[in-house]
Structures are given as C-alpha cells and as structure tokens.
C-alpha positions in Angstrom: 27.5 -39.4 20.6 25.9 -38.6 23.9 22.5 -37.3 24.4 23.4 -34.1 24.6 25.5 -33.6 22.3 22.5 -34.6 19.9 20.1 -32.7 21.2 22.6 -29.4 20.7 23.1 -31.5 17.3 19.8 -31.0 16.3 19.4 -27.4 17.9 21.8 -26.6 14.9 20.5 -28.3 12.4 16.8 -27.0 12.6 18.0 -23.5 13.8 19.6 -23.6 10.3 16.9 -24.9 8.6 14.6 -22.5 10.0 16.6 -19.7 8.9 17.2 -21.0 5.3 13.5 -21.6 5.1 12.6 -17.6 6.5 14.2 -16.3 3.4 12.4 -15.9 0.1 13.1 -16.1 -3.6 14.8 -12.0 -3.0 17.0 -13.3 0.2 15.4 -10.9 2.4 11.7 -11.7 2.8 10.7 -13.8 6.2 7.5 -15.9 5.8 6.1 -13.1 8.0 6.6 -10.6 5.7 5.0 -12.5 3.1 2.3 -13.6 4.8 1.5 -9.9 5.7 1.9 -9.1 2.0 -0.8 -11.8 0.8 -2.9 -11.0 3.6 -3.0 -7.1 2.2 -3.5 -8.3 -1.2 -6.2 -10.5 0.1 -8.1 -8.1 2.3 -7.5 -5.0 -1.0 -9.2 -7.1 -2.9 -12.2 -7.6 -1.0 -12.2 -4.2 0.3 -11.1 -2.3 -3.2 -13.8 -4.5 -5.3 -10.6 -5.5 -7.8 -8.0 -7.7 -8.3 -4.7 -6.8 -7.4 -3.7 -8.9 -9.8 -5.5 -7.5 -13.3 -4.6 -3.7 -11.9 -1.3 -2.0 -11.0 -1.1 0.7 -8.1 1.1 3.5 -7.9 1.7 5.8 -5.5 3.1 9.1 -6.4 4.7 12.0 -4.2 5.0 15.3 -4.8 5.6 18.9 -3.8 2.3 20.0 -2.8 0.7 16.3 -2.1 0.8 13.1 -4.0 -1.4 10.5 -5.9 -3.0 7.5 -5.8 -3.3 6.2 -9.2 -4.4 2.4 -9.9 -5.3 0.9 -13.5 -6.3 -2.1 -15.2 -3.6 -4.0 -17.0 -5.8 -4.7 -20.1 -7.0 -1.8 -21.5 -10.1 -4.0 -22.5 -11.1 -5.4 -19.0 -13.4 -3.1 -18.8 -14.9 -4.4 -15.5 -11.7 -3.7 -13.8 -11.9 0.0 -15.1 -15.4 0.5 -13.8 -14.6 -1.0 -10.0 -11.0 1.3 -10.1 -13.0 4.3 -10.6 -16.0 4.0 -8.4 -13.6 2.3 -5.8 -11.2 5.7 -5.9 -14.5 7.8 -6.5 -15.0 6.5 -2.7 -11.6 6.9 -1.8 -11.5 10.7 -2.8 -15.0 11.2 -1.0 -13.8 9.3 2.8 -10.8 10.4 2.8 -12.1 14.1 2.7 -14.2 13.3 5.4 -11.6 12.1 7.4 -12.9 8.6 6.8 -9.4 6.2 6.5 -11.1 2.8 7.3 -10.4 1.4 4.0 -6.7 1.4 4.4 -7.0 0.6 7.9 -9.0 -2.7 6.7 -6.3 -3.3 3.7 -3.7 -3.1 5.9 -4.4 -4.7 9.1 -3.3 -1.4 10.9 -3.2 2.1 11.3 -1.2 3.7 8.8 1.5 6.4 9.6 0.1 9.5 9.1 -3.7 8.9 9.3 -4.1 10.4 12.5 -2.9 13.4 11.1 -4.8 13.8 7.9 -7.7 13.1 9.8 -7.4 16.2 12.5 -6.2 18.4 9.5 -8.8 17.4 7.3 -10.2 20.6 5.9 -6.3 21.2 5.0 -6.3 18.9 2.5 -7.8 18.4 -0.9 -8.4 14.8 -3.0 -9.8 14.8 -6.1 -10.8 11.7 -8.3 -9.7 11.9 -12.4 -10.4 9.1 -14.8 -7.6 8.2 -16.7 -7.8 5.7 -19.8 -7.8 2.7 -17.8 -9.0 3.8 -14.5 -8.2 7.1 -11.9 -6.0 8.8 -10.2 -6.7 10.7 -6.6 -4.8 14.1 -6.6 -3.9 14.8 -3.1 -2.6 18.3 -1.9 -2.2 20.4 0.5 -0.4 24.0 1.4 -0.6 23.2 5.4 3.9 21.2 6.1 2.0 19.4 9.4 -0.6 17.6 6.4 1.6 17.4 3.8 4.6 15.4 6.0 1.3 13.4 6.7 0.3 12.6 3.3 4.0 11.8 2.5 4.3 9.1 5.3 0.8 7.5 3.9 2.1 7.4 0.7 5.5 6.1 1.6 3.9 3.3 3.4 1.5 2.5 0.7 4.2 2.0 -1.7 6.2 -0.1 1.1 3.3 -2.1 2.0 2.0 -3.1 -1.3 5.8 -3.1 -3.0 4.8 -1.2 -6.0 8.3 -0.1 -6.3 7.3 3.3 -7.0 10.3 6.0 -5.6 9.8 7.1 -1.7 10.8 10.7 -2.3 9.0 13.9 -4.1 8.7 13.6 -7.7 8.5 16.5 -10.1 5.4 17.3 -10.5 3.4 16.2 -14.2 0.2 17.3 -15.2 
C-alpha cells in the first residue's frame, strides 16, 4: 500500500470512529449535546441551590400560561423541599420583574421568548404555590404576543433539561 492510500486509509477509519463515538447510549445524542446537557445540570445546580438529581422538574403548558413545577424525589428530604420553594419563591418574584438571569445562567444562553416576556411584563402573572414536596409557579397571561412567549420558554425548558414532559397545551388541572 502506498502512502496515500494509507493516509485516505486512515481518513476512513477515524472518520468512522469519530462518528460511532458522537452517538450516545439513545443513537442520537453527539458529545456536544451531552456536554451541554451536564453543563445545564451543573450550572442549575449551583444557580437553583438543589440537586437535579434528588428533584424532578416539569414543565407544564396550558391555555392561558403554563407551570413550572419542581419537587423532591423523597418526600422526607426535607432540605430539598425548603431550597425548591424559596428557589421558585425567587423565580416567581424576578420573573415578574422582568428579571430572567437565572435561566440565562442555567442555560448558557438566552432563551426563546425572554425578550418578550420581559417587554410585556406587566401582561403576565407568576405565582409561587407549595405543593407536598415542593412548588409550582403558575404562569398566565390573557395578552397571544406573551403567551406564544411563555410557550417557547416552556418548550425549551422541557427540551433543554429533557424532562420529557409533552411540548403542546395541556388541559388545564387545578
């Protein structure tokens, strides 16, 4: 074999090793992907004051808003249910003000429908309610400009932290 012939040889070979490597467990996952993924659990944790991994988010869209709701896995860690609650406390308090640095810190970027939400502000309510093993931020909002917002936060949020939660409206359950 001549030189070049390895060389183009050994293009192959690592191109297909590279590619074999850039997929995950799921098939469909680049090390990229992951990486970002860690990095927002990473960065939540520090910025939420709880572990990602002894709570469960969901993000929930609706009609007339959506919700945030995060709780701790064991009903007894009652830490976790303390730092949830002041944590979305917070959340319910910036967010009104227009304040979406959290997220922005969380997630490394700006997320879709932030500039929004924070020009239509006054059009849009959040308010905090404890559950059993932590809260819930109502979100809602009678203005379509705020609430297509507030549906492209939400959607991303699910993405972004793959809580697997659905990406269209919900019936409403209160």
């Amino acid at each position: 074999m001549n030189y070049r012939n390895a060389v183009v040889c050994c293009v192959v070979i690592l191109s297909a090793a590279s590619l074999g490597a850039a997929q995950s467990s799921s098939g469909n996952e680049s090390p990229t992907m992951s990486s970002h993924h860690t990095g927002v659990n990473q960065r939540g944790d520090r910025v939420m004051g709880f572990s990602h991994g002894k709570t469960t988010h969901h993000f929930r869209l609706f009609a007339d808003g959506g919700a945030i709701q995060v709780e701790a896995n064991d009903p007894q860690d009652k830490a976790s249910i303390d730092q949830i609650r002041t944590h979305l406390t917070h959340i319910a308090q910036m967010f009104a003000s227009g304040d979406f640095n959290a997220p922005m810190l969380i997630h490394d970027r700006v997320p879709p429908g932030v500039p929004t939400l924070q020009r239509l502000k006054d059009a849009v309510s959040y308010r905090f309610e404890k559950t059993e093993r932590g809260g819930v931020v109502h979100i809602a909002t009678q203005n379509k400009e705020a609430l297509e917002a507030v549906h492209d936060f939400l959607r991303f949020q699910i993405t972004d932290h793959q809580t697997g939660d659905p990406l269209q409206i919900e019936e409403l359950k209160r």
